[in-house]
N, C-alpha and C positions, 0 to 999 in steps of 0.2 A: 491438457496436461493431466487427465483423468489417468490416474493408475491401473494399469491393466487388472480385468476383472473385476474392476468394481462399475459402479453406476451411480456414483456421488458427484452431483454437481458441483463446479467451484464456483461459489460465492465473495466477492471481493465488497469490501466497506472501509466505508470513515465515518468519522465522529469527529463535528466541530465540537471545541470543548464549551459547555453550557448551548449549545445549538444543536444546528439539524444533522439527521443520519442520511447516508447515501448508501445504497446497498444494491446489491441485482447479479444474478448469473453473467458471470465470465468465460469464455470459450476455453483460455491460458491464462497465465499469469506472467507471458514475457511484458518485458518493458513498452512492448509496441502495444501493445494492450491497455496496461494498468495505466499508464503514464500519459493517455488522452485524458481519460476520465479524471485525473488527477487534475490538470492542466484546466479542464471544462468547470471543475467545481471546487478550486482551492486558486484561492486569490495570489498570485505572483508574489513574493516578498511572505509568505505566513511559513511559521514554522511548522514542520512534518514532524512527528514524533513515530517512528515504527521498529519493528525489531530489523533484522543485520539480512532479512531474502533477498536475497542481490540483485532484484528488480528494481529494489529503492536505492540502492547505490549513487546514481549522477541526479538524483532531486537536487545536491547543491548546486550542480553543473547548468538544471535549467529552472536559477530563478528564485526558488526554495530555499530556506534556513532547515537542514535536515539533521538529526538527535536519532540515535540509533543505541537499543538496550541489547544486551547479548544474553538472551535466556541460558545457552545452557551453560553459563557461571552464576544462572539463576537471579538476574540481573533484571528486576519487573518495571523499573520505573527511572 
């Protein structure tokens, strides 16, 4: 999902809160993607906190208590 012209790698992370970080080059950012690694390193039943990129969408659908902030009404927390 590299925008044409450039040569920026996409990087996807989490942050348990008070714990560890997960972080590493991602090819995309589809759901078939993100949502292994989510699955591999976030315990079933814990709540996801991320903003509204509609990859995170059905976290409630598998498993996840999911809280979504909508930045642009500037909405951080």
């Amino acid at each position: 999902m590299r925008r044409k012209g450039t040569n920026k790698t996409l990087v996807f992370g989490m942050v348990e809160r008070g714990g560890k970080i997960v972080a590493g080059p991602v090819p995309d950012l589809s759901i078939f993607t993100l949502e292994p690694i989510i699955r591999e390193n976030v315990e079933a039943g814990s709540t996801i906190s991320t903003d509204e990129f509609p990859t995170y969408r059905d976290l409630d659908k598998s498993g996840y208590e999911h809280g979504a902030v909508n930045h642009s009404v500037e909405e951080w927390v």
